[in-house]
Each structure stands twice: as C-alpha cells, then as structure tokens.
N, C-alpha and C positions, 0 to 999 in steps of 0.2 A: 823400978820407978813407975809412980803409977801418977795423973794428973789430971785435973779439972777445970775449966777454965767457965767463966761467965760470960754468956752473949745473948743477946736477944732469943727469946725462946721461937721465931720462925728463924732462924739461922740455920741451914742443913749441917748434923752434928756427922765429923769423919775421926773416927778412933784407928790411932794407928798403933798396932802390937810389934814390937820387936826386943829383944833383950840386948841389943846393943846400941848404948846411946848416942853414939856419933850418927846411926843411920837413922833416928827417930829425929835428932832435930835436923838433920839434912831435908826430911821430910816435910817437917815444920815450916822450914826455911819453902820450901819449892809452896805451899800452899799459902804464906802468908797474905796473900794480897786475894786471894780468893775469899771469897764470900761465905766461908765457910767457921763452923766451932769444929778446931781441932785439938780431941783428946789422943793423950798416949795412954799406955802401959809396956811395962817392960816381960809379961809372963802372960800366959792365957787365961790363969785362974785370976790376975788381978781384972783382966779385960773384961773376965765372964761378971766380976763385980760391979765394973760400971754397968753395965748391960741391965743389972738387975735396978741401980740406979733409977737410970734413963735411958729414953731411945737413943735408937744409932744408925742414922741412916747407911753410914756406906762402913764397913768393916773390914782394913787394908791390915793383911799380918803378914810377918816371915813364916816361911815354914819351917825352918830348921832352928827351933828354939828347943831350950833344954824341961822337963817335967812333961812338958803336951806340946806337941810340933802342930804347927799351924791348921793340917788339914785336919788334924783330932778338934782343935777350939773350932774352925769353921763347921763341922760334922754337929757340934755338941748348939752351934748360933743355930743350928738351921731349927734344931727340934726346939730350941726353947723359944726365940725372935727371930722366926721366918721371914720377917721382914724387913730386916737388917741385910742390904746388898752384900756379900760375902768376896772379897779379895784377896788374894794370895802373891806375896814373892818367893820367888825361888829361882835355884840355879840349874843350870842344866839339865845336870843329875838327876833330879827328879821330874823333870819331866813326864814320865809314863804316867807314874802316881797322880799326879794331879791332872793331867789331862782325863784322868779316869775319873778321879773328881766333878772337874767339872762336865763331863757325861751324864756321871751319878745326879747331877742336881745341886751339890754340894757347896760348890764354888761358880759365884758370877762371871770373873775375867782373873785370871793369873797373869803376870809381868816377870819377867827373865832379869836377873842380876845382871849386870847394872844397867839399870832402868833408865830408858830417855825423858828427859824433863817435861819435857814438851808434849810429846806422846801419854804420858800417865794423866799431867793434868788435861787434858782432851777429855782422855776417858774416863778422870773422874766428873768431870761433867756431863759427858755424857751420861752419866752414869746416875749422876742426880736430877739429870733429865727423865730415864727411863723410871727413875723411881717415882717422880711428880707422877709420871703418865699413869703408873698403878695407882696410886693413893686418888689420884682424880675419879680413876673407873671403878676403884672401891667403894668411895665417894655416892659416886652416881649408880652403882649396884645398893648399895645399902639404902638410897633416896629409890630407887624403884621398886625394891623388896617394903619398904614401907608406905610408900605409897600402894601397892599392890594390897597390902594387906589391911591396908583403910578403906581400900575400891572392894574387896573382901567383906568386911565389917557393915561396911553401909550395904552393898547387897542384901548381904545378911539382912538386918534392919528393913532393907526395903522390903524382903519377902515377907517379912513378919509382920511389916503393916498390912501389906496387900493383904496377906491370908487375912488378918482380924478383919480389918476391911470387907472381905470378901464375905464372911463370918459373921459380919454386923448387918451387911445388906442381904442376906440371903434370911437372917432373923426379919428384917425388915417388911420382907419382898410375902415372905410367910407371914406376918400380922398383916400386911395389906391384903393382902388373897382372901385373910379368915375377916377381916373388916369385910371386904366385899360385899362375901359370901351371908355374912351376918345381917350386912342393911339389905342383900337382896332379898332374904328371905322375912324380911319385919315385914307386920301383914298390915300396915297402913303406909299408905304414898309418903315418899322423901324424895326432895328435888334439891342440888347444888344449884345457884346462882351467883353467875360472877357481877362484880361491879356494872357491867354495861345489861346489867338484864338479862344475858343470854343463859339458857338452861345447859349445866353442863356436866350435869351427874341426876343420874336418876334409877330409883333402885325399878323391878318389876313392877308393882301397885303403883308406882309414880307416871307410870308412859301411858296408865289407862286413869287418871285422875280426873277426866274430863269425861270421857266415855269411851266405848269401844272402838266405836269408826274415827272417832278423832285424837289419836294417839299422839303425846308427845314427843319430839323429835330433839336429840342433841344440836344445840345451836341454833332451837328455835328464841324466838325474842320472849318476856313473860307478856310482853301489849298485846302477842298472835294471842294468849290463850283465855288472859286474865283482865280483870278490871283495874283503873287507873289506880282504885285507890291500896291495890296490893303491892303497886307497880311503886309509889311514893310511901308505903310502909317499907319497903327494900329500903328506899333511900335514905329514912330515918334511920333505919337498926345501920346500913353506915354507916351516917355521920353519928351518932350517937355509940355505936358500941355496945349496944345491950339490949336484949330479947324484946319482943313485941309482939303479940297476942289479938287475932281481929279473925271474925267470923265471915265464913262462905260457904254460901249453896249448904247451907246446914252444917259445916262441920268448921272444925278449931282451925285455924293456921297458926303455928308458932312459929316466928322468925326469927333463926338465932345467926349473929356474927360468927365468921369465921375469926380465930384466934391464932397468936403467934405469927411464925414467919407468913402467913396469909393474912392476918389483920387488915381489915381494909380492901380486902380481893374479893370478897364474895360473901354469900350468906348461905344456910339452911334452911328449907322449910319444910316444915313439917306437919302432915294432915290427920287430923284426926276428927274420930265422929261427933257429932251433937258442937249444939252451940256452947259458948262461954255462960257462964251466970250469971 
C-alpha cells in the first residue's frame, strides 16, 4: 500500500513504512490531530519512491519487513535524503542491531514494540523540533556563507579601485612634479594669483620679477609689489573670463583666468619682454 495525501506545503511531512496494515493506520490514527502530512507505504522500495517524490521530514519504519528490512531502507535514506530524520520500530530481538545503527549514524531514535502512544508522539515532536533547529542553522549558515562571500566580492572591488586609484594619483602626482619642474625652468617670470590678490605660485624668474633685493614672497599681496592698475586688470580677467594683455616697466603682462574646477579662483600671469604694439 503506498499513499499520498494533500496539505499545505509548510505542514511537516512524517511517512510511515510498515507492511502491515492494521499497524499503519493505528499509526495514522495516533497522529491524526497533530499538525502533521502523514504518508505511508507498505515496502521500502515503495517509500524509497515517495522520497524521490518529495521531502520527508521524519521517516518512522518497522524493521522487520519482508524484500529490505527497515535498517537497510534507513541505511539507503541516509546516502540519498540525509535530511530526512531516520526512525525505526522493532522488537526486542533486535535490539543489538539497531542500537549499532544508531551509533553508526544511521538511525535517529528507535521505539520498542509495542510502542506507548504518548511517549512516540512526544518524540515525534520533538523531533520536528530538532529538525526546525537544523533547517534554521542551515538557513543562517548558508545566509553567512553568502554574505561572506559578498563581504569577499566587494573587498575584492574595493582593492581594485584603490589600486587604480592609487594608479591614477601616482600618474597625477608625476604630471604635477613634471608641470612643476617645467614652469620652473621657463626663462621668463610666471606668478599664480588667487581672487583676493595674494601671490600663490611662482616659478624661479617670478620671485626676482621686481629685482634682486626685493624678492617675491608666497602670500605677498600684488598692491606690496605692483601698481593699481594691474591690481584692477586681475579683477577684470575675473569677472570677465578672458585674457588681458597691458604693459610694464617694459615688458608684456598677459593675464590669463584660471579654468575649470578653479574658474573664478585665481588668475595667471605672465611676463614677458618688450612692450605690446
């Protein structure tokens, strides 16, 4: 006899194997008011069929059935649905066997003919107790293993920005060194000026654009060095945005806006010999 029955699919499923059918529905009968889907089978190889079915949380069989005796179908649940709780009846008689059983691993709990009513359904609930408790810590293994392996992945990622990162500023760090090195050696004066007038880059030929004893200083004002009306061409190129061209002490000053993320922060200027034409 083999049998299926319909219930909600969170209903804990308990298949009970026996070849004799007065003990199966006595079975039936002891579990009905429990909150349980209870399938039978009358033979091991029918049982092993639902199995491939569907899950089976708790798996309660005789041992003493005829083709495969109980602890052979429990032996054969463990390597294919290890996680089908494994239960066994039997009588005295075998007792050594199956206590060896379940040593081996084999078998969850064994019950002795004839079995108290009371005492089994205990144990099967307990028993779908201890099974929630794995599926929870399965649960939450498999939630830490993938979380772990996201904390993994984005590391990953993270190192791989940093190095480029680190890649892009070290490219950076080298175009600014070789800029430096570049404006410090142009053989005519270059001075940075921020908005408020103060001098705030200046290459070698810039710090002597005045003369020798009166050297330009970082942070000096342009009003210490220069005349007003240099000091109000800054303020044009400014507010206007666009280069501006005016003579001193003989030679050109070009005043260029600083551009992009600085727009508006400061200016360039730049010395060169002889007047405009």
């Amino acid at each position: 006899m083999r049998e299926c029955m319909n219930a909600p699919s969170m209903m804990p499923v308990l298949l009970i194997v026996d070849d004799e059918p007065n003990v199966v529905q006595a079975l039936k009968r002891l579990f009905r008011k429990e909150a349980l889907l209870v399938l039978s089978a009358s033979s091991g190889k029918q049982a092993l069929e639902i199995l491939e079915e569907r899950p089976v949380d708790i798996l309660l069989t005789d041992h003493r059935m005829p083709e495969m005796s109980g602890v052979e179908l429990l032996s054969i649940v463990k390597e294919r649905h290890p996680d089908t709780l494994r239960m066994i009846l039997t009588g005295y008689t075998d007792i050594d066997t199956i206590a060896q059983c379940v040593n081996q691993g084999q078998i969850y709990k064994f019950f002795l003919k004839p079995w108290d009513d009371s005492q089994l359904i205990l144990e099967i609930r307990q028993a779908l107790e201890y099974r929630n408790l794995l599926q929870a810590n399965a649960r939450l293994n498999e939630t830490i293993r993938a979380q772990n392996a996201e904390l993994k992945r984005m590391n990953d990622h993270l190192e791989e920005l940093v190095e480029e990162r680190t890649r892009e500023l070290k490219l950076q760090n080298a175009a600014l060194e070789l800029a430096r090195d570049i404006l410090e050696e142009i053989p005519f004066p270059i001075l940075g000026v921020s908005a408020e007038h103060l001098i705030v880059w200046m290459n070698r030929s810039g710090q002597r654009i005045i003369d020798e004893e009166n050297r330009l200083r970082l942070g000096d004002a342009v009003e210490d060095h220069f005349e007003d009306d240099i000091s109000e061409a800054i303020d044009r190129v400014l507010e206007k945005q666009r280069p501006l061209c005016l003579d001193w002490r003989n030679q050109r000053i070009e005043i260029l806006p600083l551009k992009g993320n600085f727009s508006g922060k400061g200016v360039i200027l730049m010395f060169r010999e002889g007047m405009s034409g």
